[in-house]
Structure formats: structure tokens, C-alpha cells
C-alpha positions in Angstrom: -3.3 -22.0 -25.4 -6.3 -20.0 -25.8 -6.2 -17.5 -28.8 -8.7 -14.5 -28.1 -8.9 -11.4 -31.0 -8.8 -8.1 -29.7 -12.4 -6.9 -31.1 -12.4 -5.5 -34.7 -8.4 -4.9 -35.2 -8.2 -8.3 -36.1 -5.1 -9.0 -33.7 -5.3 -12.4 -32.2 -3.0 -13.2 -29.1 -3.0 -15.7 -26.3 -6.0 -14.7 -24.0 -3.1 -14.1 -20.7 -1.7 -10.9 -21.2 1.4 -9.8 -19.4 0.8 -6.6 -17.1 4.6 -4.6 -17.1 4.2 -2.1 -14.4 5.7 -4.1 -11.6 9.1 -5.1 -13.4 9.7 -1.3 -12.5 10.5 -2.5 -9.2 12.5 -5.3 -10.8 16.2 -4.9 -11.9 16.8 -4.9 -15.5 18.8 -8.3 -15.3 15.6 -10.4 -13.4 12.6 -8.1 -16.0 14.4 -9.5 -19.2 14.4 -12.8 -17.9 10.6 -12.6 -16.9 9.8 -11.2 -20.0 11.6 -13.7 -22.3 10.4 -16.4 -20.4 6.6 -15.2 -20.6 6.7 -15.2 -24.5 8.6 -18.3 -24.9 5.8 -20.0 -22.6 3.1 -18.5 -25.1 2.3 -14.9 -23.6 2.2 -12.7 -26.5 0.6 -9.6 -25.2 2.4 -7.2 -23.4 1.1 -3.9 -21.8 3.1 -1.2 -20.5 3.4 2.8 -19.6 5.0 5.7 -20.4 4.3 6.4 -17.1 5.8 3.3 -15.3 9.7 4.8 -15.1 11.7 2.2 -16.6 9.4 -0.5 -18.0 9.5 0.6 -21.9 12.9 -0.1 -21.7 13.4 -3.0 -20.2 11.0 -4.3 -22.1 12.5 -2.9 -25.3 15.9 -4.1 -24.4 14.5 -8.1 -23.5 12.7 -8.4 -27.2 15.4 -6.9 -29.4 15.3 -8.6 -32.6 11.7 -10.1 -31.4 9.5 -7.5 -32.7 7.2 -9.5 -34.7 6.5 -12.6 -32.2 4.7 -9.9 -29.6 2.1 -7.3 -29.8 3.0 -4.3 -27.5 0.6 -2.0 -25.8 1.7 1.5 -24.0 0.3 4.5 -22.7 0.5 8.3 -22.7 -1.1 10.6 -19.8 -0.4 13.3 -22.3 -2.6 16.3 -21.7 -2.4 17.8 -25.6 -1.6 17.0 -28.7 2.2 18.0 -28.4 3.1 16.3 -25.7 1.2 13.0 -27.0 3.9 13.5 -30.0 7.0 13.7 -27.5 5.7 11.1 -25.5 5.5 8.8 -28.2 8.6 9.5 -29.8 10.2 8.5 -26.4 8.4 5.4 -26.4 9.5 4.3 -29.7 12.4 5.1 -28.9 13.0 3.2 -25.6 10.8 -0.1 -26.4 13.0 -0.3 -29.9 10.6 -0.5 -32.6 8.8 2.2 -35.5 5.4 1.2 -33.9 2.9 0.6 -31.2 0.4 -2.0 -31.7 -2.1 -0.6 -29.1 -1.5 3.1 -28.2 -3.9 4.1 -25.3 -4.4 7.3 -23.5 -4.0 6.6 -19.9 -6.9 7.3 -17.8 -8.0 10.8 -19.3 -10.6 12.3 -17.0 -12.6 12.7 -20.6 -13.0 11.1 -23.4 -10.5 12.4 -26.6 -12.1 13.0 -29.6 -11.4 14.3 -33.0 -11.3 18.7 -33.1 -10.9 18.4 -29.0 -9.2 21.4 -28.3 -6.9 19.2 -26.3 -5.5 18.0 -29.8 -5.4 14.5 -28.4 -7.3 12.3 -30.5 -6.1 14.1 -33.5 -2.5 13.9 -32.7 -3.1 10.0 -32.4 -4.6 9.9 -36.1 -1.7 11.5 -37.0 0.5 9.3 -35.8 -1.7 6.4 -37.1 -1.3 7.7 -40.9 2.5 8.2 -40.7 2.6 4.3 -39.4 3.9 5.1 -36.0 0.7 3.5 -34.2 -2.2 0.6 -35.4 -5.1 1.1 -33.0 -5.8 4.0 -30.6 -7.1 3.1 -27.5 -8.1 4.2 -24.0 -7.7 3.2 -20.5 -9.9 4.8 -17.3 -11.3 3.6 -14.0 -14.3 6.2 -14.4 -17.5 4.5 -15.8 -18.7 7.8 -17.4 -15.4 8.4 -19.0 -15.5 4.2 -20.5 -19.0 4.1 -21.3 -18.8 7.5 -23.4 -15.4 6.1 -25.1 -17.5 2.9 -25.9 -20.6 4.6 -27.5 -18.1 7.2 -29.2 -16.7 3.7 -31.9 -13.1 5.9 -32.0 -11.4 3.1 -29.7 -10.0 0.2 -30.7 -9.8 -1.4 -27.1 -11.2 -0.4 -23.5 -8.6 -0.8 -20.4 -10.8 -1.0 -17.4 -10.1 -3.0 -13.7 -12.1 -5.8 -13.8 -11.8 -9.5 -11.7 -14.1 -11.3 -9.7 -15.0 -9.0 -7.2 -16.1 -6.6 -9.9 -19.9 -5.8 -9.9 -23.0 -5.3 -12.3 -21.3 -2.0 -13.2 -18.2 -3.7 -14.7 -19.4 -6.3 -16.2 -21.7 -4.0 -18.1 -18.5 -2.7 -19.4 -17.6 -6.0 -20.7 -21.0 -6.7 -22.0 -21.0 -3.1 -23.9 -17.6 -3.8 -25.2 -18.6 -7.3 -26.4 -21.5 -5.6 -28.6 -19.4 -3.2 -29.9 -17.0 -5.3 -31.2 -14.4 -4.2 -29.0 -11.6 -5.6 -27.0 -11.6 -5.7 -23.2 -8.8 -5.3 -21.5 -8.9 -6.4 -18.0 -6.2 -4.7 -15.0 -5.7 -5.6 -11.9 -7.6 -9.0 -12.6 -6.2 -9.6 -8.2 -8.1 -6.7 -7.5 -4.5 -5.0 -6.6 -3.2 -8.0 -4.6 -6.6 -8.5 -2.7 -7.5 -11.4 -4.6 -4.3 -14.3 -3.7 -5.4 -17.3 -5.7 -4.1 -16.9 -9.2 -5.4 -19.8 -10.3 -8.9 -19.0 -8.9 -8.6 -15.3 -11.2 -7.5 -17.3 -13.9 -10.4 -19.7 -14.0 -12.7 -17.1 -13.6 -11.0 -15.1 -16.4 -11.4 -17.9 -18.5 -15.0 -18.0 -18.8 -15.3 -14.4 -20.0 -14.9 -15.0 -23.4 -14.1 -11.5 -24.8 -11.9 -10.6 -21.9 -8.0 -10.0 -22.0 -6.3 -9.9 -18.9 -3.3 -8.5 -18.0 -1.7 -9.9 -15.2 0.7 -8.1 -13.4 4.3 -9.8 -12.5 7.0 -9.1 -10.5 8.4 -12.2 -9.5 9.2 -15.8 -11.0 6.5 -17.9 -9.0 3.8 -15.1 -10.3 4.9 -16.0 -14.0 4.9 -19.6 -13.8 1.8 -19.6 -12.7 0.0 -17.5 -15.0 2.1 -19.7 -17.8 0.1 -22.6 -16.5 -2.4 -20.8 -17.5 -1.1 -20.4 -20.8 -0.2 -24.3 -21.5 -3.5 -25.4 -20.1 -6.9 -23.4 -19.7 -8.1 -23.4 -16.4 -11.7 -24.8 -15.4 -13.0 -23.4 -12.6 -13.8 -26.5 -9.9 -15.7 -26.2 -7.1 -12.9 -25.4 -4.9 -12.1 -22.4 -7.1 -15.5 -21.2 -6.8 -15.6 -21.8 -2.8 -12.5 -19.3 -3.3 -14.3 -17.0 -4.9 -17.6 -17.2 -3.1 -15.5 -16.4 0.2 -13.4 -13.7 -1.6 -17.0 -11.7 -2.4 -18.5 -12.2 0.8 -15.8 -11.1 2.6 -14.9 -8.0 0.3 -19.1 -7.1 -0.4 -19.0 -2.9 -0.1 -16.7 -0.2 0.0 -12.9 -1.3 -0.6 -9.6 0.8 -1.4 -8.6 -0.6 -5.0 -5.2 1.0 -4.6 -5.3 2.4 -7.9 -3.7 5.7 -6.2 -5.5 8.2 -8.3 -7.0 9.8 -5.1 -3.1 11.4 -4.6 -1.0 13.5 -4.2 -2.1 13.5 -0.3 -1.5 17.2 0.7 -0.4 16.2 4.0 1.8 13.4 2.2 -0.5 10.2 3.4 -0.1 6.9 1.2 -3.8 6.7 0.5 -3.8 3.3 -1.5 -1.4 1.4 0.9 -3.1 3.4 4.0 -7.0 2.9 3.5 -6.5 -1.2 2.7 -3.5 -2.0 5.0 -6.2 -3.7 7.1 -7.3 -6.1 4.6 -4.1 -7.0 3.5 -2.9 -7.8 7.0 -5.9 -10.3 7.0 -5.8 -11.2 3.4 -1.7 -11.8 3.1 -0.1 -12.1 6.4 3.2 -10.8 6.6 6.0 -8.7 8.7 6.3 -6.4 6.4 2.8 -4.6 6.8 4.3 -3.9 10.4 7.8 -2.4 9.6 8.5 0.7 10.9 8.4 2.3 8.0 4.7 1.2 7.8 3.8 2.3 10.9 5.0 5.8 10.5 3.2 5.8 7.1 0.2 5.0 9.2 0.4 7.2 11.6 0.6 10.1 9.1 -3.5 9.3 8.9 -3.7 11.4 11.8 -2.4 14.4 9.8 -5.9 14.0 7.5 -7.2 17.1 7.0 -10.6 15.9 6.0 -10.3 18.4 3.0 -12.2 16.1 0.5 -9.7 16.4 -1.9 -9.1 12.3 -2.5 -12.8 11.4 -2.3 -13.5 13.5 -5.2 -10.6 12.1 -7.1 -11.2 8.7 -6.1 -13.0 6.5 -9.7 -15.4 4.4 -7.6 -16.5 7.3 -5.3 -15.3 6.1 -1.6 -15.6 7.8 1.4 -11.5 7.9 1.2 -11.1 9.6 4.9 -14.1 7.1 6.2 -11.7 4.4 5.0 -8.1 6.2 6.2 -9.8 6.2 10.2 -10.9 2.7 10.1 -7.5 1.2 8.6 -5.7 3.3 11.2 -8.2 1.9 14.1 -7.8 -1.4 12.8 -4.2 -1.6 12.5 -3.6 -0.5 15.5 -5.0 -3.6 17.2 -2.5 -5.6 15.0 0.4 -4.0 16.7 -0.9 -4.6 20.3 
């Protein structure tokens, strides 16, 4: 196992976290068996949403009577003070416990502070004093909005995407938080399913000392191997390196993260499955990016007004409809 200590809260867990927003997608049956088989194989960290429908609760409902063999993360998208409060009653309330270890604001387009008129930050130091959360934290995929929350010392831990196909800009991040004395908290370490060697992320992961992540499981064979992880570091071999060497060269430039904060499309276009289908019809092969029901999602592309709205919403500043036209062109030779 490889212990890692979140920054200055003095929390120490096993460096692989577990990332609970796809065990939405899982019934509650197959997410409590996932779950109670990641912390009896050593995960300990486990990071979920408000947000992400019903993953509190199945993750409350797997670890009743467990509370104090896990540390548990959530999130608020909360826009004021008052609704941080409700939000955070309900999460209490559906993970089954009086507290939050890590309590983060989930991607604010600024950074909360104390006397905001948004009441955030102060709301969260209330809720700190009653005993309700530890640490107050922050998650983002805008480098202004992490770097301010870094300088600003009121954050316990930054959430940020981060893998090996990050660049000089990201591991900055890392580098900042390191300085600071606070924990890193990496998503979408598989660069939202672009990256398909686990054990290549893993290895890479594992030589960034101060780095936590979080990876993301839906499914059984996604668990074990991250718990192979856990029972034995990973050292990154030359063929994991050739991996990751070809991964950057062929992903160098613009790509669709999928982190879908570009919509709501107002012509209804699936924006983070429609500007990457292309490169994960090269990068994972399958029938299922060829359904009919993919097709028709691609074909709304067509209906792209051109309106600017996603580009100015999209975190690493992408030419979003640039993207939309050359998936569509692309795909369209896949169905020839």
C-alpha cells in the first residue's frame, strides 16, 4: 500500500482514491459490492457528488456501520450560502453519517471566500464549527479559478483533472499545491476514457508524489485493477512508458475532455460524446459508438448554430464547433 497525507489536514489514506460518479450508472446491488470490495482491498478514499443522482446513497448504504475505516469526500454546486446548508444536510443525510471529511465546492466559476456576497465560504465555516464538515475544499477545471483558490490558503485540498496527457499548465497546479502544503486531487486520471491502460495511469500516478487520484469505476475488472494498484505499487517499465509516449503523440493539441461543462447545447447536441466520438472509435473500438442512437446523436451536429455559447463555457478554451464538424466528418467515414 502506499499511504499519501492529504497536505496540511493531517489525513493519511492509501494514495488510489475511489472516483464514485460512475456507480450512478450502476445498480444499487453491483455499487455496494464495488464499494465494499475497494475498501477491503485497501482503498480508503472515496469521492463523490451531490450532483451525481444517486451515488451518496449508495455509498452511504454499502459503509453503514463503516464510518471510521473511510474518509469521504462530496460536493455542493451550491450557488449561496442557503442552499450550501440544504445541500449538505441532504448529504449527511443520504451518505449516513454527522460529517464530511472533505467538503468541496464543485467547480465554482470563482473562487468562495469569506464576506462573498455569495455566502459560500462562510456558510462552509459554519458548518465546520458546528462539526458537520473537517476541511473545506474546491474543485474546478479553470486554471484562474485553481490558481486563485491556491494563493487564497482557505482550501484544504485542490480537485483538478490531471493524467499523463496533462501539460506544463497542470502540472504547475501540482507543483503550486505541493508548495502550499496542499493536497492534490487528481480526476479523470484516463483523461475521460481516452487513456485505456490503467496500469500505465497508475504507474505514472505513482511517481507524483503529492498526487491523489481518484479513479473512476463502474465495473468489476476496473476495480481489480486499480486494487493491484493498491497491493503493489506500480513501476513504470519501459513498456508503460512506450504507452504513454504513443498516448501523447497521438493526443498532442486540442482534444474534447468530456467534462460536459460546455452544455446545455441549445439545439440539444451531446457536445462531450459528440466532439471526441472520433477518437474513441480509434482509441476503444467498439459497436456501440455506431448504434443508432449514436448516429442520430451525431447527426444533430448539423443543427450547430455556431452561436459560441460552448466555446466560451468550455475550461481549456477549445474551438468546441471546430471540434463538433471534424468528429462529424470523421465519423462519417466509419460508417461507410
Amino acid at each position: 500500500m502506499t499511504p499519501i497525507t492529504l497536505g496540511k489536514t493531517g489525513i493519511t489514506i492509501e494514495k488510489n482514491g475511489f472516483g464514485c460518479l460512475p456507480i450512478q450508472r450502476d445498480s444499487r446491488e453491483v455499487a455496494v459490492h464495488l464499494l465494499r470490495k475497494a475498501l477491503d482491498g485497501g482503498m480508503t478514499y472515496f469521492d463523490t457528488a451531490r450532483a451525481y443522482s444517486d451515488s451518496e446513497e449508495k455509498l452511504g448504504y454499502a459503509f453503514q456501520g463503516l464510518r471510521d475505516k473511510l474518509i469521504i469526500a462530496t460536493k455542493t454546486m451550491a450557488q449561496t450560502g442557503e442552499a450550501l446548508k440544504k445541500d449538505l444536510e441532504t448529504s449527511l443525510r443520504t451518505l449516513g453519517t454527522d460529517y464530511i471529511d472533505i467538503y468541496q465546492f464543485h467547480n465554482p466559476a470563482f473562487c468562495p471566500k469569506p464576506g462573498g456576497e455569495d455566502g459560500l465560504y462562510d456558510a462552509a465555516l459554519e458548518a465546520q464549527a458546528q462539526g458537520k464538515i473537517r476541511f473545506i475544499s474546491i474543485t474546478n477545471h479553470r486554471l484562474a479559478v485553481a490558481k486563485e483558490a491556491i494563493a487564497s490558503g482557505l482550501y484544504a485540498t485542490l480537485q483538478f483533472p490531471y493524467s499523463y496527457l496533462s501539460g506544463p499548465q497542470e502540472q504547475e497546479l501540482v507543483d503550486l499545491c505541493t508548495q502550499a502544503n496542499m493536497g492534490f486531487i487528481a480526476m479523470k486520471g484516463m483523461a475521460g476514457g481516452l487513456i485505456q491502460n490503467g496500469m500505465a495511469a497508475a504507474a505514472f500516478m505513482a511517481q507524483q508524489p503529492a498526487v491523489v487520484p481518484i479513479w473512476g469505476v463502474q465495473h468489476e475488472w476496473e476495480l481489480d485493477q486499480f486494487l493491484a494498484c493498491v497491493q503493489e505499487t506500480p513501476a513504470m517499465t519501459p513498456e508503460y512508458q512506450a504507452v504513454i509516449d504513443k498516448d501523447r503523440k497521438e493526443l498532442a493539441g486540442d482534444f474534447c475532455r468530456g467534462c460536459g461543462y460546455c452544455m446545455p447545447c441549445p439545439v440539444g447536441i451531446e457536445i462531450n460524446t459528440c466532439a471526441r466520438v472520433s477518437l474513441l472509435l480509434r482509441r476503444a473500438p467498439t459497436q456501440d459508438w455506431l448504434t443508432p442512437a449514436v448516429q442520430a446523436k451525431m447527426e444533430k451536429v448539423k443543427d450547430c448554430l455556431h452561436c459560441g455559447q460552448c466555446s466560451r463555457k468550455c475550461p481549456y478554451g477549445l474551438d468546441t464547433p471546430r471540434l463538433l464538424e471534424e468528429n462529424y466528418r470523421d465519423y462519417q467515414t466509419f460508417l461507410k
